[in-house]
KENU-972662 format. One record per residue (C-alpha): chain; x, y, z. Coordinates in steps of 0.02 Angstrom, whole numbers. Each point is the difference from the previous one (the first is absolute). Example, Ala and Ser with C-alpha at 12.3 -4.5 7.8 and 13.67 -1.06 7.14 Angstrom:
<nodes>
{node "A", {615, -225, 390}}
{node "A", {69, 172, -33}}
</nodes>
This chain:
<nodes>
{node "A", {-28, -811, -1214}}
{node "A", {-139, -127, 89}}
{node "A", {-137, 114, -14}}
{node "A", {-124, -120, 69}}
{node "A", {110, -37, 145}}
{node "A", {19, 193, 32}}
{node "A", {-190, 44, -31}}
{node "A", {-29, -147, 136}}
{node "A", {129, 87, 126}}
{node "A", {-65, 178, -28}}
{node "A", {-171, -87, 44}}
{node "A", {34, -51, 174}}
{node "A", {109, 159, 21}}
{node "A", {167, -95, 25}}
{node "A", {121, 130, -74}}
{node "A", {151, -103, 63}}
{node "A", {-56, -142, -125}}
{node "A", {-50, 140, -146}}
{node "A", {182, 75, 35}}
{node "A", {96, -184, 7}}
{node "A", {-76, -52, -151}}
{node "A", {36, 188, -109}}
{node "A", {194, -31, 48}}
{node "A", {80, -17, -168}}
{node "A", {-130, 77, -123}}
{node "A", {84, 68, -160}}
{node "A", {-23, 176, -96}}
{node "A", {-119, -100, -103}}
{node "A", {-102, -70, 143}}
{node "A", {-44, 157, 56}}
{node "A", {-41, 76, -163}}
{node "A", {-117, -167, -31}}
{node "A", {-187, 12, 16}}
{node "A", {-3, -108, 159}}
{node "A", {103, 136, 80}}
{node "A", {-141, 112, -27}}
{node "A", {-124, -132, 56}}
{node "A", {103, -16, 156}}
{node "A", {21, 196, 42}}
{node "A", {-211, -2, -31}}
{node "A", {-24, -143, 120}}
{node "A", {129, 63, 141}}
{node "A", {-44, 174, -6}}
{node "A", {-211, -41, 13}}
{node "A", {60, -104, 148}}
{node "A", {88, 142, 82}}
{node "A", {149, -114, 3}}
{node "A", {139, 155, 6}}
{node "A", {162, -101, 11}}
{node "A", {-31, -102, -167}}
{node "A", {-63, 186, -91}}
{node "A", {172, 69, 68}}
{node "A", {97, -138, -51}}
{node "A", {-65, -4, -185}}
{node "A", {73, 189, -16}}
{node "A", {139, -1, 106}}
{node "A", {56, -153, -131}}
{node "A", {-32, 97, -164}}
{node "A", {-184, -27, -39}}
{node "A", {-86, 138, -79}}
{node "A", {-135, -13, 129}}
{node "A", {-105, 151, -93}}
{node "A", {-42, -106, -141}}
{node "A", {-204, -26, -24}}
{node "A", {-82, -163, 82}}
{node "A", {-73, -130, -90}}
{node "A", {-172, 90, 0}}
{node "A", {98, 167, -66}}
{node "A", {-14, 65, 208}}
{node "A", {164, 107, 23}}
{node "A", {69, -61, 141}}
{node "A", {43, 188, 94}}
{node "A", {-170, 61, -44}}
{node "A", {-81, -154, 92}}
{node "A", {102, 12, 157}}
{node "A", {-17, 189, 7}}
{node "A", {-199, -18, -24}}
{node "A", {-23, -142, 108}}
{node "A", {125, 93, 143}}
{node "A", {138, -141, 16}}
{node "A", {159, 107, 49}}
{node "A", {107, -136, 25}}
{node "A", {-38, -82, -157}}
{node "A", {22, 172, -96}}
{node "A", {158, 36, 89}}
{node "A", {82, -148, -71}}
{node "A", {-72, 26, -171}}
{node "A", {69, 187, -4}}
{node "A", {158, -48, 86}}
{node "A", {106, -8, -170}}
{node "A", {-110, 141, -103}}
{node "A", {122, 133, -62}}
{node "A", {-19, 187, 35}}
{node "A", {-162, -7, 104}}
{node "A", {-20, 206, -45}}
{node "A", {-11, -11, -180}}
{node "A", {-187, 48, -53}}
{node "A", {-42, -165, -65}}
{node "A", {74, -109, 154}}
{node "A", {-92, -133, 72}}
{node "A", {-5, 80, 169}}
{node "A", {-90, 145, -55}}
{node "A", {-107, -113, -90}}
{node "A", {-33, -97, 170}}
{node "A", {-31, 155, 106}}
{node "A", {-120, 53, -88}}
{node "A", {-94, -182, -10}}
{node "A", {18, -11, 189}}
{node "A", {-79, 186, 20}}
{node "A", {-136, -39, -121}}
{node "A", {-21, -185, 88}}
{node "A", {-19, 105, 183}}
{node "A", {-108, 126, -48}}
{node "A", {-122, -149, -90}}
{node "A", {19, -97, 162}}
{node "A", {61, -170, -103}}
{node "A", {32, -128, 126}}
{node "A", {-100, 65, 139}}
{node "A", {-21, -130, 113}}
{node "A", {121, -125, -51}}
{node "A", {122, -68, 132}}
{node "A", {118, 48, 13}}
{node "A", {-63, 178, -45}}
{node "A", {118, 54, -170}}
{node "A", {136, 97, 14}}
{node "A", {-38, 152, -108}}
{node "A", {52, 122, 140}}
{node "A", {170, -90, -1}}
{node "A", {4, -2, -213}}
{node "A", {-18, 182, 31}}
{node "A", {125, 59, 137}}
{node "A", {130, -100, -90}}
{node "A", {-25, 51, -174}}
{node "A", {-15, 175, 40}}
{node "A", {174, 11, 92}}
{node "A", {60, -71, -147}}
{node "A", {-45, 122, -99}}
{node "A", {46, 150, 106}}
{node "A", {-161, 31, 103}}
{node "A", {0, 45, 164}}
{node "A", {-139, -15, 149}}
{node "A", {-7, 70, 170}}
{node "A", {21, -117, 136}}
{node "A", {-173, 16, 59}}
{node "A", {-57, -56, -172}}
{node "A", {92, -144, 0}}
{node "A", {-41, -49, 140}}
{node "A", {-194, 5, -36}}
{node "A", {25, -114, -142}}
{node "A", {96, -110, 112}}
{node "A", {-121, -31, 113}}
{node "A", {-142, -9, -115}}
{node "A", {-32, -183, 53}}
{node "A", {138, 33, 135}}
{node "A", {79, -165, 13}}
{node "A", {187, 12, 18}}
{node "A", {13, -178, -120}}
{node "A", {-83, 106, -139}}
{node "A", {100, 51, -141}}
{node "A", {-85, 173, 10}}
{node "A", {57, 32, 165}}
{node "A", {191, -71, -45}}
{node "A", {10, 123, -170}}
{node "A", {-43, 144, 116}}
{node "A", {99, -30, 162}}
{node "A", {157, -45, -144}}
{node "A", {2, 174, -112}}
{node "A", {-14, 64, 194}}
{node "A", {153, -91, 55}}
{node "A", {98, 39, -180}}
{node "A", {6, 187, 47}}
{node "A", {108, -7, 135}}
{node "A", {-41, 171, 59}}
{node "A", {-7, 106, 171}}
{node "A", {-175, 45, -54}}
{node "A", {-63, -183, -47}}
{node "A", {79, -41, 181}}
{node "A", {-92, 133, 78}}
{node "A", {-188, -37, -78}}
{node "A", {23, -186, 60}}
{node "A", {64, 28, 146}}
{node "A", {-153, 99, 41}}
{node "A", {-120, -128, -67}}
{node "A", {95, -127, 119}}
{node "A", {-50, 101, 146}}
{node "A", {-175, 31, -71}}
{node "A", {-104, -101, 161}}
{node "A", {-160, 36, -72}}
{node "A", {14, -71, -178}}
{node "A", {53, -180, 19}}
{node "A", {41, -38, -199}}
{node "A", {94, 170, 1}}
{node "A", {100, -29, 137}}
{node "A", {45, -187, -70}}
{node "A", {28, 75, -182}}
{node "A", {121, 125, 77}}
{node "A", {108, -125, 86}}
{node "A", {14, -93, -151}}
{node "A", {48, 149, -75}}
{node "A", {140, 42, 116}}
{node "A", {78, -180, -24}}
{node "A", {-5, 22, -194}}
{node "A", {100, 148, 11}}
{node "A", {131, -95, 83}}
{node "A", {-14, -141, -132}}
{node "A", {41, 110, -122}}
{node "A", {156, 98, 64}}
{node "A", {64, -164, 28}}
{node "A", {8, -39, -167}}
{node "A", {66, 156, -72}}
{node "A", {196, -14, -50}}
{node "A", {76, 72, 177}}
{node "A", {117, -12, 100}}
{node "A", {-27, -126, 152}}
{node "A", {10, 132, 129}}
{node "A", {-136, 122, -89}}
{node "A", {-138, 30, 120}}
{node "A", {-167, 47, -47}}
{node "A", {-60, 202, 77}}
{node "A", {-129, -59, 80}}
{node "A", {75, -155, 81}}
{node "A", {-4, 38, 172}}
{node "A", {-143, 91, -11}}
{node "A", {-96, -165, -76}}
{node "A", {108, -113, 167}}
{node "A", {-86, 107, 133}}
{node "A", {-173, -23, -76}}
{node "A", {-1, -175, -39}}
{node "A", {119, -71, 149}}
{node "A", {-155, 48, 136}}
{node "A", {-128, -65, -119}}
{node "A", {53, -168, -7}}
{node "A", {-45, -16, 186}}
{node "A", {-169, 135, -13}}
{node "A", {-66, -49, -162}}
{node "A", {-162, -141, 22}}
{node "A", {-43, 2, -169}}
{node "A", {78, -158, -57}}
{node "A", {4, 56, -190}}
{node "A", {75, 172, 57}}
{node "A", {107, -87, 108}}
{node "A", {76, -139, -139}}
{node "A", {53, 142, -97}}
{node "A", {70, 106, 149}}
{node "A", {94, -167, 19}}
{node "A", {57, 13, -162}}
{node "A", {52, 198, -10}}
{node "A", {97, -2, 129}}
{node "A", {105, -159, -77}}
{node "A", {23, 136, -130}}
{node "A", {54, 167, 111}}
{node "A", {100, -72, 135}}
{node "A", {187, -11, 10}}
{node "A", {19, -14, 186}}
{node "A", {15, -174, -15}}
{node "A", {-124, -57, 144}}
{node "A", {-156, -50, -150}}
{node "A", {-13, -180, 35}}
{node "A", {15, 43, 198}}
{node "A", {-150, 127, -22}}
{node "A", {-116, -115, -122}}
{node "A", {37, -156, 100}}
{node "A", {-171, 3, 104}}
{node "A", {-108, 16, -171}}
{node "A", {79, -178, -41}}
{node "A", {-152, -73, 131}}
{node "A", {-147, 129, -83}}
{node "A", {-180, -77, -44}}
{node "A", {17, 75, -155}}
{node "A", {60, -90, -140}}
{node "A", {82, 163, -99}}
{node "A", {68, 40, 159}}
{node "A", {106, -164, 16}}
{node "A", {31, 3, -200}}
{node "A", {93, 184, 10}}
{node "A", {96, -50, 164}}
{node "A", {67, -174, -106}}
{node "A", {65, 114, -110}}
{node "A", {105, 88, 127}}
{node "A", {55, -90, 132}}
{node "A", {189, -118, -4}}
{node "A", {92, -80, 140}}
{node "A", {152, 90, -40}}
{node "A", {-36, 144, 135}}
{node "A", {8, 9, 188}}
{node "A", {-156, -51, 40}}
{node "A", {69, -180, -76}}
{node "A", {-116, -115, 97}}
{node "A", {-157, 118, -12}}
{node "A", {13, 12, -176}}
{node "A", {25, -170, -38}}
{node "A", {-173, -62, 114}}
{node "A", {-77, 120, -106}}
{node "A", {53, -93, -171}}
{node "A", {-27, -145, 86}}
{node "A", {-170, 43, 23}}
{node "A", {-29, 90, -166}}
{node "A", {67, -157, -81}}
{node "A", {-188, -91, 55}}
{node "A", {-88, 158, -70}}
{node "A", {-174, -38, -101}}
{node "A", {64, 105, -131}}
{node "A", {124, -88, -116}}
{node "A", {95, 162, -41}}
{node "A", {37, 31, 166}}
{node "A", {46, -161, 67}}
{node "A", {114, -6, -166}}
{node "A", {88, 158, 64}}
{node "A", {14, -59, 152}}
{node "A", {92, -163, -38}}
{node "A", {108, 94, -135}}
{node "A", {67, 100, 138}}
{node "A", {46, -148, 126}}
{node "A", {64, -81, -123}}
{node "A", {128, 112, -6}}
{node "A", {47, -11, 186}}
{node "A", {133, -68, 107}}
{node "A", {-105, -84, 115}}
{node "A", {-1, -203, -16}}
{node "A", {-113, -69, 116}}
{node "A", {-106, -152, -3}}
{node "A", {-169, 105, 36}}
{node "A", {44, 119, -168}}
{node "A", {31, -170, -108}}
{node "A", {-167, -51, 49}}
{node "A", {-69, 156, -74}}
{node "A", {98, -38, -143}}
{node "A", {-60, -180, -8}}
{node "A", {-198, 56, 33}}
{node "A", {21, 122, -162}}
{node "A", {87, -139, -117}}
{node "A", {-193, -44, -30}}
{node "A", {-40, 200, -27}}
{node "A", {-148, 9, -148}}
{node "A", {77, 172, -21}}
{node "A", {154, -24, -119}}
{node "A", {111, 137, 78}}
{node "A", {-32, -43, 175}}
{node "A", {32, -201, -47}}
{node "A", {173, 66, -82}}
{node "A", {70, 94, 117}}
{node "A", {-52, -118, 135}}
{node "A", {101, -119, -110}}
{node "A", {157, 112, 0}}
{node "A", {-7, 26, 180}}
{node "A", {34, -178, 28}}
{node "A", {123, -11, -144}}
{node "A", {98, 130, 72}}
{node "A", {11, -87, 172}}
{node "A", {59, -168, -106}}
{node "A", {-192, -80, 51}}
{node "A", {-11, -142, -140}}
{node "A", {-191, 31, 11}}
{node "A", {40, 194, -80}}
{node "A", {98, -51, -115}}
{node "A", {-121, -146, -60}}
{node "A", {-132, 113, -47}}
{node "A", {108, 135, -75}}
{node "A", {39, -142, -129}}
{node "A", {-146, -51, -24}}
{node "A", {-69, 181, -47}}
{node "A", {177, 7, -108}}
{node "A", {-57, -147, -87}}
{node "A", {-165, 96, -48}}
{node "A", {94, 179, -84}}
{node "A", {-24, -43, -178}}
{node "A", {80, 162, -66}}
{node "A", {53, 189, 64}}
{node "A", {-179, 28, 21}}
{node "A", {-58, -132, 123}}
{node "A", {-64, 35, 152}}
{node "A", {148, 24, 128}}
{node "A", {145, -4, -116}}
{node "A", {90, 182, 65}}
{node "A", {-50, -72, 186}}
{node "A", {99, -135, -23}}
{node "A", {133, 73, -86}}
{node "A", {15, 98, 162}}
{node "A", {-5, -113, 117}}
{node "A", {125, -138, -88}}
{node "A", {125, 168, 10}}
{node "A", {-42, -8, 171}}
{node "A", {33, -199, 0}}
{node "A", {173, 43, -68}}
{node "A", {84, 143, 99}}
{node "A", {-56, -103, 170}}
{node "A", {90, -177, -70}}
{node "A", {154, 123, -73}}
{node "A", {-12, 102, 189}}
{node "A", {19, -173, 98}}
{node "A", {138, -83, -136}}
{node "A", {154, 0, 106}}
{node "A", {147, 124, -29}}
{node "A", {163, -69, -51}}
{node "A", {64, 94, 181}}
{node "A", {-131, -104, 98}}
{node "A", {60, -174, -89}}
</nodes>
């Protein structure tokens, strides 16, 4: 293990590098010292991937720092949920009386009520710490309450507001449904009606990952359609709006989402434009709409969305010289995932200029855990089926 190479990376918060150069470490790595030193370092830095990755490979990522800090007491105290996720993620039996989660609730609650980390940004996460570890462990809260804790700095990017709006979502109730459904239409409380929204679209999220069958509908499906489908052309909240955008992805089977979110695709707002490149394809009947949309999402500020955007046209049947030129304009992309699949959508339409800089990135995966490798293990499947689809048959020679 390079530990000075990986201290450097966790320094200017490349994870990608931290992760490229961790491919490979033994049992005896991680049970090293400079494991430790590393888990210290990463953690401090709030650098969640590398934490995750240290337990998810065997690490026992409870063991004391250098400085004899245990690790779940700091992130508990110091209110970094991701961080303590990641190092409870692997702890066995979570209700025993001497489990490190009931340890860690009760350093977040003690941290809250001594207001540590009061005015840092971004503001801890103690709320989050709390939601979390408490559903673990059996608690329950009202709705309302959960909601006050999610909007305690009520930013929808804050992990207090995410650990709220998720228990929500996991109960996949007719009651749960009804409460946010009523904060949703809750005009005079702007956060509340925002919060319930969310709400709504988490419930969704999680019925669609329960075991079902593929035709099992959600109770309150409809009911959450005709809400949300006049919203999206009411609502002038742009925040509100962005995640009406995004609930409705979630409720509707009629088939007509792209048609109905098309128009957002032009919006001043930039989480507007971000949930629609989520959405929208060109595989729908409003062909050429959808694709000026991606077209135009493609040249969006925002490298997420303009990544989104290309990974959907790239994916298309069209071929025209004006696309490859979007193609071509990205091959220079600062964003990674916007310069890749810019790369693939010229590969795919046998540009030479694609398939240039898809080897040239190729040349640059080191090991499974370089930057792009399950990309381009996608798209060279891709590669393959379209050179196997235009092989001739023996019947046509």
């Amino acid at each position: 293990m390079d530990l000075p190479a990986l201290l450097a990376a966790v320094e200017r918060r490349d994870d990608d590098a931290a992760l490229e150069l961790l491919y490979g470490a033994t049992a005896d790595d991680l049970a090293a010292d400079d494991a430790v030193t590393l888990l210290a370092a990463a953690a401090r830095a709030g650098r969640e991937r590398i934490v995750d990755h240290l337990a998810v490979w065997g690490m026992d990522v409870t063991r004391p720092w250098d400085d004899g800090v245990d690790p779940v007491t700091w992130a508990a105290e110091n209110g970094r949920y991701g961080v303590l996720n990641a190092l409870l993620s692997h702890s066995d039996n979570p209700l025993s009386g001497d489990s490190p989660h009931r340890r860690a609730l009760r350093v977040a609650q003690d941290a809250l009520a001594s207001g540590v980390g009061a005015g840092n940004e971004p503001p801890p996460a103690h709320w989050a710490i709390i939601t979390t570890l408490e559903a673990t462990l059996g608690v329950r809260h009202s709705p309302d309450e959960l909601m006050v804790r999610a909007l305690v700095h009520a930013d929808r990017d804050h992990d207090d507001w995410f650990a709220s709006a998720c228990e929500l979502g996991r109960r996949i109730d007719q009651e749960t449904f009804d409460w946010a459904l009523e904060a949703a239409q809750d005009a005079s409380d702007l956060d509340r009606r925002r919060f319930g929204i969310d709400t709504m679209d988490q419930l969704a999220i999680a019925f669609s990952l329960l075991p079902l069958p593929d035709d099992a509908e959600l109770p309150f499906e409809r009911e959450a359609e005709d809400f949300l489908r006049p919203l999206l052309h009411s609502e002038q909240d742009p925040r509100a709006l962005a995640l009406a955008i995004g609930a409705f992805a979630s409720y509707n089977n009629a088939g007509d989402t792209v048609a109905v979110v098309l128009e957002h695709a032009y919006h001043a707002h930039p989480r507007v434009r971000a949930s629609v490149s989520t959405i929208i394809h060109t595989n729908t009947a409003q062909h050429q709409e959808a694709l000026a949309a991606l077209v135009h999402l493609a040249d969006d500020p925002v490298p997420t969305t303009r990544a989104n955007a290309l990974s959907k046209l790239l994916m298309s049947t069209v071929d025209t010289p004006e696309l490859r030129t979007l193609f071509a304009t990205h091959l220079a992309d600062p964003y990674f995932d916007a310069r890749l699949n810019a790369a693939a959508g010229l590969a795919l339409r046998d540009d030479e200029r694609g398939q240039a800089v898809l080897a040239e990135i190729e040349s640059g995966i080191k090991n499974m855990n370089s930057p792009g490798t399950g990309s381009l293990s996608i798209i060279d499947h891709l590669l393959r089926m379209r050179a196997e689809a235009a092989e001739p048959t023996a019947q046509d020679r």
